[in-house]
RODO-2510 file (C-alpha; in nm, 4 decimals, decimal comma):
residues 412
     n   res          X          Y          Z
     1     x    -3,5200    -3,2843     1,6702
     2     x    -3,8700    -3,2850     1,5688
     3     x    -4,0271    -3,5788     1,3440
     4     x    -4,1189    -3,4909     0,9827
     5     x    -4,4927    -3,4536     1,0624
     6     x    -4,4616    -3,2754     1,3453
     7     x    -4,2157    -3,0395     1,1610
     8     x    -4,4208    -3,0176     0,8594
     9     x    -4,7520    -2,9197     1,0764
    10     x    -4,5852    -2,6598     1,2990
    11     x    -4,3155    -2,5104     1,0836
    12     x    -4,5183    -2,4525     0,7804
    13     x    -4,2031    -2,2515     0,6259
    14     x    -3,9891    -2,4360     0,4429
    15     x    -3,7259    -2,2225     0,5572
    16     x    -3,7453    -2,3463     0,9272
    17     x    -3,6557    -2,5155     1,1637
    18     x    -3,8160    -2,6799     1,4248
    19     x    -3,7235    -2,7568     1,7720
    20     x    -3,8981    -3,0121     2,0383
    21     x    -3,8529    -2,9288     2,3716
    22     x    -3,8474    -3,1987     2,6661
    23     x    -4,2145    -3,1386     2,7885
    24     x    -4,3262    -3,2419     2,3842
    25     x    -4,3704    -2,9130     2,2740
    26     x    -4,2099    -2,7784     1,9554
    27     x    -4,0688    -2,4109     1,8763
    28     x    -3,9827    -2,2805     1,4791
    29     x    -3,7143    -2,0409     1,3479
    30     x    -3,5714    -1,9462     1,1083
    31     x    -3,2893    -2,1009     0,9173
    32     x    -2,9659    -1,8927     0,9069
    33     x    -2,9804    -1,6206     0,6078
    34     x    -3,3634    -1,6418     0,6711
    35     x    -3,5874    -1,3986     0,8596
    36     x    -3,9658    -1,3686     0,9486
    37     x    -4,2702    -1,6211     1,0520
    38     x    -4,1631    -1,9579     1,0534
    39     x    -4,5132    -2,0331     1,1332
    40     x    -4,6920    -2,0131     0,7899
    41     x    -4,5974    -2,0624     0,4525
    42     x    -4,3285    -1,8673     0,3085
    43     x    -4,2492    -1,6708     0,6286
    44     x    -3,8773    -1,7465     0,6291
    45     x    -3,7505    -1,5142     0,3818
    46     x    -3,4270    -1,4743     0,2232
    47     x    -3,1964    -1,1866     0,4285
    48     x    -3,0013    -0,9826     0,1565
    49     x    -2,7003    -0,9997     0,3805
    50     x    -2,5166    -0,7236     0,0812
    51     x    -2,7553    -0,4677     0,2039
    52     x    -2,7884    -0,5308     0,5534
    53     x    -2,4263    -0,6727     0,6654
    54     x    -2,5364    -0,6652     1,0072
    55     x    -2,6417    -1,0342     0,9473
    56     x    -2,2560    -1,0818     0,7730
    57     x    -2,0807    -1,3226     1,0539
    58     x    -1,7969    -1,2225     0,8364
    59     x    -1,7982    -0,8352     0,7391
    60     x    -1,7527    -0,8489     0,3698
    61     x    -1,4920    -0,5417     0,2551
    62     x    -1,5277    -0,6358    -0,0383
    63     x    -1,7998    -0,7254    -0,3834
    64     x    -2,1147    -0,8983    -0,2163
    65     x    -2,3565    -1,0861    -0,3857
    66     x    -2,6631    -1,2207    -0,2413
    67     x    -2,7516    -1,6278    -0,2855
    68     x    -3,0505    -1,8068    -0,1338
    69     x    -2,9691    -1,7879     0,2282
    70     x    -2,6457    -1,6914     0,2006
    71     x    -2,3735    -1,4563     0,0066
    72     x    -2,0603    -1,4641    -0,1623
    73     x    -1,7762    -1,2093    -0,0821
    74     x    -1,5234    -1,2040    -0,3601
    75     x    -1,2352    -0,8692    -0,4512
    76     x    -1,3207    -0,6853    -0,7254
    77     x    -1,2293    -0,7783    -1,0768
    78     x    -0,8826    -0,6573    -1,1405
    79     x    -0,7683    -0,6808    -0,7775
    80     x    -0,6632    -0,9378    -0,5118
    81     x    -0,6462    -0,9978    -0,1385
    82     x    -0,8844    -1,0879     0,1386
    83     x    -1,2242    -0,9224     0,0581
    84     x    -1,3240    -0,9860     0,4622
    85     x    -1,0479    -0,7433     0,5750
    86     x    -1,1243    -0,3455     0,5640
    87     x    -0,8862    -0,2340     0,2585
    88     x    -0,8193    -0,5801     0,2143
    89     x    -0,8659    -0,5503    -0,1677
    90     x    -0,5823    -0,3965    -0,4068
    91     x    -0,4530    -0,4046    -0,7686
    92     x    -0,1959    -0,6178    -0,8526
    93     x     0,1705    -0,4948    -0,8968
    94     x     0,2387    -0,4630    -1,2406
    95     x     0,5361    -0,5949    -1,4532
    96     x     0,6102    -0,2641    -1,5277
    97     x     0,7198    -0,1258    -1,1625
    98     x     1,1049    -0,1661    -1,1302
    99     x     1,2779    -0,3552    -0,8911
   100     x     1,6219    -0,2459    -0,9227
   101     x     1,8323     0,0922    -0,9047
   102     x     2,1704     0,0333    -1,0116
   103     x     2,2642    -0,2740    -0,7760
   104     x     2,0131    -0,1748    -0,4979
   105     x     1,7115    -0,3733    -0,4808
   106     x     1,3531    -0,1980    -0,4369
   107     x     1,0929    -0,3923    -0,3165
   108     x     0,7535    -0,3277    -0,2304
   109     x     0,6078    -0,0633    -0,0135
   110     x     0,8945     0,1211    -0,1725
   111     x     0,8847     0,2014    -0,5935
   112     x     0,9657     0,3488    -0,8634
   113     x     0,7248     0,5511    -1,1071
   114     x     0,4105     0,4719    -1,1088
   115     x     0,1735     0,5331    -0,8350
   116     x     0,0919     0,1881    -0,7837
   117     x     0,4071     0,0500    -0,7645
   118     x     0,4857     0,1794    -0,4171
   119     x     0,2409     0,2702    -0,1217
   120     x     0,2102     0,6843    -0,0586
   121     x     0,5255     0,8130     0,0958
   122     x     0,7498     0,5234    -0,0599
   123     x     0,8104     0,6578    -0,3937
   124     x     1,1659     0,6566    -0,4835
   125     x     1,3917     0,7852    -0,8158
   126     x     1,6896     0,6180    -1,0008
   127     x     1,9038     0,8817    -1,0903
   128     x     2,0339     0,7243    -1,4407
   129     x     2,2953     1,0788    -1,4821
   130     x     2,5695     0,8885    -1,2974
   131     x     2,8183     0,6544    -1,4410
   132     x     2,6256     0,4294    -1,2048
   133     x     2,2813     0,4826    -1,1164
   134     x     2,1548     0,5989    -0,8547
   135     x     1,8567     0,5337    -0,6149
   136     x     1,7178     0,8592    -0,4359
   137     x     1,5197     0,9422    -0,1444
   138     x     1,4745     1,3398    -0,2325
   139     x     1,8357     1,4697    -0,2264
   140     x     1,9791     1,1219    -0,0127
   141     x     2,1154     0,8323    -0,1874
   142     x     1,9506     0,5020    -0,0816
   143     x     2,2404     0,1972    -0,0677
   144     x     2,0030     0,0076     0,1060
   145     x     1,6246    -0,0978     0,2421
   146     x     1,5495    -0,3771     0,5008
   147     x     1,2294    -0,5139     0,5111
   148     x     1,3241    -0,6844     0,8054
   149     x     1,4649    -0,4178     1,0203
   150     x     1,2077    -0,1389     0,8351
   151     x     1,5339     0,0565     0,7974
   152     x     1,6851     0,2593     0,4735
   153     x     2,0042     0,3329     0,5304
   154     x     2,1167     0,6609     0,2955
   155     x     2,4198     0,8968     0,2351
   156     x     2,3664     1,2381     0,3056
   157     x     2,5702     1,4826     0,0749
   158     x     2,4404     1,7937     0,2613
   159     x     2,6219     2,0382     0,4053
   160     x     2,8049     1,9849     0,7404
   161     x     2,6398     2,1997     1,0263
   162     x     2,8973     2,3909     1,1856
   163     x     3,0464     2,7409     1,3472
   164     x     3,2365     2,9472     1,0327
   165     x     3,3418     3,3257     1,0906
   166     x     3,2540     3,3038     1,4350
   167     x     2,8687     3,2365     1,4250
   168     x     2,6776     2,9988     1,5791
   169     x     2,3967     2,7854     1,3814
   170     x     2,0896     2,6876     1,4604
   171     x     1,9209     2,5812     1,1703
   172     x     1,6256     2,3740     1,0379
   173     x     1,7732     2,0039     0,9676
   174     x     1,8089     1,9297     0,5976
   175     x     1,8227     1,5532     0,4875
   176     x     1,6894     1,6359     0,1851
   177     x     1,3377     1,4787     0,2804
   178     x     0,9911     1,6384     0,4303
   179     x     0,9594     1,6937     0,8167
   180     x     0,5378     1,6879     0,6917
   181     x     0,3501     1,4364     0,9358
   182     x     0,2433     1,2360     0,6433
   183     x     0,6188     1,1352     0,5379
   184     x     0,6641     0,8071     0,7060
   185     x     1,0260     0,8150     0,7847
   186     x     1,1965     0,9331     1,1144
   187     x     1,5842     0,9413     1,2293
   188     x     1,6599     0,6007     1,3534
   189     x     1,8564     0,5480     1,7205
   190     x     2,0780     0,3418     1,5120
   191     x     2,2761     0,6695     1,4552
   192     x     2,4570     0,9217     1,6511
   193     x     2,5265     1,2884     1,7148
   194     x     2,8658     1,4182     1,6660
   195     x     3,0575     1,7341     1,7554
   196     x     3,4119     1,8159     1,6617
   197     x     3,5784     2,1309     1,8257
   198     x     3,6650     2,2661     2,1690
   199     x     3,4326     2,4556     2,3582
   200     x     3,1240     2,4261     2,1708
   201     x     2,8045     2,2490     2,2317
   202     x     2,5594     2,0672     1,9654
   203     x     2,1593     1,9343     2,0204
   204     x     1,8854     1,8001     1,7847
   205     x     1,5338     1,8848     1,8477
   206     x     1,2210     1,6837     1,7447
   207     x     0,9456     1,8498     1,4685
   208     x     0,6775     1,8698     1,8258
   209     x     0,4913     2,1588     1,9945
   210     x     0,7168     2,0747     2,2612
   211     x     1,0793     2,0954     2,0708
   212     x     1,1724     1,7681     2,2754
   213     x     1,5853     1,7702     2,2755
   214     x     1,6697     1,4399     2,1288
   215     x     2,0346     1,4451     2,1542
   216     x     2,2987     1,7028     2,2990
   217     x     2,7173     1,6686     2,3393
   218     x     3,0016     1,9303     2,4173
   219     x     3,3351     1,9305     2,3564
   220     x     3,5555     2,0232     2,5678
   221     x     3,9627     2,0875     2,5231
   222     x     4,2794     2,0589     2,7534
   223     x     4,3551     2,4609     2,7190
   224     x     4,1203     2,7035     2,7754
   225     x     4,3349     2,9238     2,5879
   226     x     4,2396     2,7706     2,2415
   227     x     3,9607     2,6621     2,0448
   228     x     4,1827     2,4918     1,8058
   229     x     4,1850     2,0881     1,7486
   230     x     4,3794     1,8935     1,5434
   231     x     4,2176     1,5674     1,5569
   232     x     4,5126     1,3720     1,3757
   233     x     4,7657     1,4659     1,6456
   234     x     4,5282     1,4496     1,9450
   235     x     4,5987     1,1044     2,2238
   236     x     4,5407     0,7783     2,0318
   237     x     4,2779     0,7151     2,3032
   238     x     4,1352     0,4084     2,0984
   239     x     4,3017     0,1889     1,8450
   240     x     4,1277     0,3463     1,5065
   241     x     3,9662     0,6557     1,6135
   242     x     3,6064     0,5445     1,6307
   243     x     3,5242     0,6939     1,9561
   244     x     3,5325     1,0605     2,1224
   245     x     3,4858     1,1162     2,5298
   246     x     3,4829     1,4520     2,5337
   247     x     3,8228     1,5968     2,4445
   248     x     3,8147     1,8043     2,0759
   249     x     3,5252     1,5813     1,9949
   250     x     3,2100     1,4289     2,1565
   251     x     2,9173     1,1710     2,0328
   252     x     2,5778     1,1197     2,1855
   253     x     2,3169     0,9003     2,1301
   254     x     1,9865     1,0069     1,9511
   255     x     1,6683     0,9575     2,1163
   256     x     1,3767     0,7875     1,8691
   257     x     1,1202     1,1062     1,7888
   258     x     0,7183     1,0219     1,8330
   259     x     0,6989     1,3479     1,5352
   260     x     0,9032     1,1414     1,2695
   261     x     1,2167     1,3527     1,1154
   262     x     1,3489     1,6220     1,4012
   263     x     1,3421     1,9507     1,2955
   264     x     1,6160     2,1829     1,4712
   265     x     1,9855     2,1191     1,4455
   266     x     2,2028     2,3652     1,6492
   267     x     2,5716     2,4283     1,7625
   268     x     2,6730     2,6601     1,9760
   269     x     2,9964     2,8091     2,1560
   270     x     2,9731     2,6975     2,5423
   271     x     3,0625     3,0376     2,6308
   272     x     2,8735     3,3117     2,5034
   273     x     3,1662     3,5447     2,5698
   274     x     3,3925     3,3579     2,3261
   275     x     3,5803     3,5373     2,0564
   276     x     3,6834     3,3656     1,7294
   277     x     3,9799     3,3699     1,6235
   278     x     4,0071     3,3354     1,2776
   279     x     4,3079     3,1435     1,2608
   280     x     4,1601     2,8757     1,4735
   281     x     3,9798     2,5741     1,2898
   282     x     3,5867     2,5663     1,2611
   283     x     3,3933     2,3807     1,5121
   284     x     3,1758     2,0747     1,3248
   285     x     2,8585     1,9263     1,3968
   286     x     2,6950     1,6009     1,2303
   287     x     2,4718     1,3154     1,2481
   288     x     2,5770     0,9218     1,1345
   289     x     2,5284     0,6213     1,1534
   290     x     2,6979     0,4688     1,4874
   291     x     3,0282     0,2997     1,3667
   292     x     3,0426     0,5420     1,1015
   293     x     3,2697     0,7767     1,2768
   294     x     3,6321     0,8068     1,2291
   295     x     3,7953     1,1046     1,3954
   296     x     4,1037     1,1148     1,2268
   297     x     3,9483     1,0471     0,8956
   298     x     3,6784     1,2986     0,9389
   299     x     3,8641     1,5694     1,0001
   300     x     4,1099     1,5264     0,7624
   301     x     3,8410     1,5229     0,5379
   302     x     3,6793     1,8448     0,6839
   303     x     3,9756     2,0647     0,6535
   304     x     4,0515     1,9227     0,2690
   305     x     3,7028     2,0126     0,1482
   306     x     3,6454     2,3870     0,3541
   307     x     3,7293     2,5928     0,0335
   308     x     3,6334     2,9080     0,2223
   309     x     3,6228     3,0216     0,5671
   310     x     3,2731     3,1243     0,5874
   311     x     3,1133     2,8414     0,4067
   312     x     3,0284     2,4685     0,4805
   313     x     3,1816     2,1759     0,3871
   314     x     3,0193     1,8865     0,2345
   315     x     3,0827     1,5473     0,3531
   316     x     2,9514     1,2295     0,2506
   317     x     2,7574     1,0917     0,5719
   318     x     2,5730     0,7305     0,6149
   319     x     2,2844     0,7940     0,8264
   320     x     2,0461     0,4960     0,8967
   321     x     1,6177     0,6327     0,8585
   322     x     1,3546     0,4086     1,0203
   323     x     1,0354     0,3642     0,8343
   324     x     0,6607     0,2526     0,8878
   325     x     0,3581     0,2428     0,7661
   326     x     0,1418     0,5548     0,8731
   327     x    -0,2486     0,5139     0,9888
   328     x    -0,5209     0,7787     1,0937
   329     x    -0,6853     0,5116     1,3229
   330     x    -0,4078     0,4235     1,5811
   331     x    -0,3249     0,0536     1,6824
   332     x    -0,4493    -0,0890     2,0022
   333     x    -0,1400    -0,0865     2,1497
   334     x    -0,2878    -0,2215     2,4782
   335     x    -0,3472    -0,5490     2,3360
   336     x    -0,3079    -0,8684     2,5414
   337     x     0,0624    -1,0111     2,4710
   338     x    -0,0667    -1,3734     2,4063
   339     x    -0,2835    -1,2363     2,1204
   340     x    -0,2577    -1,4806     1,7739
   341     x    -0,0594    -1,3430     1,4735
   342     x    -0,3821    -1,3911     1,3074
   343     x    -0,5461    -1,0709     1,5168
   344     x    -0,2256    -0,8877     1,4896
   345     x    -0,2503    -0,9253     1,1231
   346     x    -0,6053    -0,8142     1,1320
   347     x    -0,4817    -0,4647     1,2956
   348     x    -0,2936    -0,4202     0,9528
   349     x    -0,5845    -0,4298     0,6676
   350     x    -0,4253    -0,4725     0,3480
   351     x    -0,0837    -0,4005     0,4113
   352     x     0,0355    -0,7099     0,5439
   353     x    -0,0324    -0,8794     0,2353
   354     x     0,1240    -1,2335     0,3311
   355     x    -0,0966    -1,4679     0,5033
   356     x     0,2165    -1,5683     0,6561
   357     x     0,2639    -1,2361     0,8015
   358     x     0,2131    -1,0641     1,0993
   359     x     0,1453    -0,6783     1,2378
   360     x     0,3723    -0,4831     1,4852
   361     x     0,2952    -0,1726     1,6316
   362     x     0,5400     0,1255     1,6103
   363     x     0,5898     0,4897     1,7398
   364     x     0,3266     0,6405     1,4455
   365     x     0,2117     0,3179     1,2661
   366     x     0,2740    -0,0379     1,2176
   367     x     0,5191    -0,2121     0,9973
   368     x     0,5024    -0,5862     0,8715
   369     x     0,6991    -0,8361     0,9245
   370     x     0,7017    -1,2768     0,7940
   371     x     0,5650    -1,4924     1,0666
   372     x     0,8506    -1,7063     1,2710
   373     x     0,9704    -1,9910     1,0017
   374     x     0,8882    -1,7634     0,6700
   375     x     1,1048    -1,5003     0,4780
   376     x     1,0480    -1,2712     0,2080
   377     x     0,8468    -0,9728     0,1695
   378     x     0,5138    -0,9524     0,4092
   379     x     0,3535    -0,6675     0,1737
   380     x     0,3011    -0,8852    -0,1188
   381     x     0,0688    -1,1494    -0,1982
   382     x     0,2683    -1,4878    -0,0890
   383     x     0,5581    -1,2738    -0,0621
   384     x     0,6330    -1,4539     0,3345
   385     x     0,8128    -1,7892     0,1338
   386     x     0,8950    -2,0804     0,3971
   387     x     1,2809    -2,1095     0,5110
   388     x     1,5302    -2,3260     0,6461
   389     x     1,5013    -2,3826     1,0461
   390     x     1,7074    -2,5961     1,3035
   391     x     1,4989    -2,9016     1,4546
   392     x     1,6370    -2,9959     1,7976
   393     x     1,5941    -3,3243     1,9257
   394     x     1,7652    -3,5251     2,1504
   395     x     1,7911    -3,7286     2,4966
   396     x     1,8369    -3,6341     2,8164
   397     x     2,0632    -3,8315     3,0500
   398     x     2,1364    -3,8222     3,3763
   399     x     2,5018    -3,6598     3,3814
   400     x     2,5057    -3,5752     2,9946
   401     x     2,2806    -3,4772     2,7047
   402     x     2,3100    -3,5846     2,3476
   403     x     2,1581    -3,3965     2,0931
   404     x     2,1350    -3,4493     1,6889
   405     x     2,0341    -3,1117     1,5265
   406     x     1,9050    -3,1450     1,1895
   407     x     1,7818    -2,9387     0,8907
   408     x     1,4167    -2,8889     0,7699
   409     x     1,2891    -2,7240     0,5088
   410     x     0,8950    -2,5609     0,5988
   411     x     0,7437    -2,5297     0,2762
   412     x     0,4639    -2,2517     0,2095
***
């Protein structure tokens, strides 16, 4: 460092610093938040980091104000968050967004009236018309939404896509729900595709250019002389009728979609040369959750609701939707594994809300999730609480270990 004098004689900006170099010579700059001569009086002046954020070390998102060398990066009055993150800034949730449909909890991204109770795409209704209310997803009923798994998992009350009078069916998939590119939810591998009949073949397409085939299954039956299936007296090949290999009834699993919701449902008779016979039953084809299934119960239900021979059934279906949050910039997916949660988070502005929270990519956007020892809900301010975890410890021995496991509790 350079002695007072010699700082006082050669740094005539009080602004500046001075520097003395090994062969006794001295060099001036300016301080940090300062710019110009350090040289002569006054030439250090004051950067107005708001107006030229170039200087910002930290890129301030948010309201800047200038200080003496410095600045101060706060949100907005009337919202909260991290002002140094891109978006990073948002309104509070107010008392007035419900949190509750009948007994199925909603919490944030998802809500209920108001447009800032839920984040665009997340809006949800509570039907109130029923003896018990509702929650609604367009025409599906929502019985549930994981925040951890960023799954809802609905009931679909549509009708079943089938074969009736003879005609095959290739139809645009209604769940009740846009196939838009903005709607953030897609048909989750968690389900399955289903076809009940003999001699008929089913497929799901995605919403693509290229119509991607997502699922297929055909059903085949012993005689070829016969379409007709009775699944309650077919072979008790499992205990409780869960599965189908092939005979009268088939399942498949569903490929995940990069488009979100598929768009093209069909079924289809394996030969084109078939003739229906109309006192043969229809030929069925549906999508549910996996586990869902029942052949003997399906059916039975199938034949007791077909009030007509030409028109569909309906049939209360649990189908499991994945959802995300949606982005026009896409995440670097080619990020190096060891990266902090701290730069995951950062891929996420404003969304993962928790600052014990962290980002994952997915197929069309990112979801949120409470960093490893936290629960709770990573899209609200603090909403990533600390939980209980296992502490292991213990001595190793020779021919034996001991171990005493004990309970913690990681606070916030």
């Amino acid at each position: 460092e350079c002695s007072r004098d010699a700082a006082n004689s050669v740094c005539k900006s009080s602004n500046a610093d001075c520097r003395k170099h090994q062969r006794g010579g001295y060099t001036c700059s300016c301080k940090s938040g300062y710019e110009g001569n350090p040289y002569i009086t006054n030439g250090c002046q004051d950067i107005d980091e708001c107006k030229h954020a170039e200087f910002q070390i930290n890129r301030c998102y948010g309201q800047c104000t200038n200080t003496d060398g410095a600045f101060q990066c706060r949100c907005p009055q009337g919202t909260h968050g991290d002002p140094y993150m891109p978006g990073g800034c948002f309104s509070l949730l107010t008392d007035s967004c419900s949190r509750l449909c009948g007994n199925v909890s909603v919490p944030y991204p998802f809500g209920i009236g108001s447009h800032k109770c839920y984040l665009p795409g997340f809006n949800l209704t509570c039907d109130t018309s029923y003896n018990a209310a509702r929650l609604m997803l367009g025409t599906l009923q929502v019985v549930d939404i994981s925040l951890h798994n960023s799954t809802v998992r609905v009931i679909n009350n549509n009708r079943v896509h089938g074969i009736y009078g003879g005609v095959a069916s290739v139809n645009v998939i209604d769940f009740g729900i846009s196939h838009a590119d903005s709607v953030p939810y897609s048909l989750s591998t968690r389900n399955e595709l289903i076809v009940i009949g003999c001699g008929v073949q089913a497929g799901l397409s995605s919403a693509g250019n290229n119509r991607a085939i997502l699922s297929s299954c055909s059903s085949f039956c012993s005689s070829n002389k016969s379409r007709a299936y009775d699944a309650r007296s077919s072979p008790n090949i499992d205990d409780n009728g869960e599965y189908c290999y092939g005979n009268g009834c088939c399942q498949a699993r569903i490929t995940m979609s990069r488009d979100g919701m598929p768009s093209e449902f069909w079924i289809d008779w394996m030969d084109s040369n078939s003739v229906w016979d109309e006192a043969l039953p229809h030929s069925y084809a549906l999508i549910a959750e996996g586990g869902w299934f029942n052949k003997h119960w399906v059916y039975s239900q199938l034949s007791r609701s077909l009030s007509t021979k030409y028109l569909a059934p309906r049939l209360e279906v649990q189908i499991v939707l994945d959802w995300e949050i949606l982005q026009l910039q896409p995440i670097n997916s080619h990020a190096p594994a060891n990266v902090s949660w701290h730069h995951q988070y950062a891929m996420c502005p404003g969304i993962c809300r928790s600052k014990n929270s962290l980002c994952k990519p997915r197929i069309r956007g990112y979801s949120c999730h409470c960093s490893d020892g936290y629960d709770g809900n990573p899209y609200t301010v603090d909403g990533c609480k600390g939980s209980r975890r296992k502490q292991f410890k213990g001595e190793q021995h020779r021919n034996n270990v001991s171990a005493i496991c004990t309970t913690v509790n990681v606070e916030q």
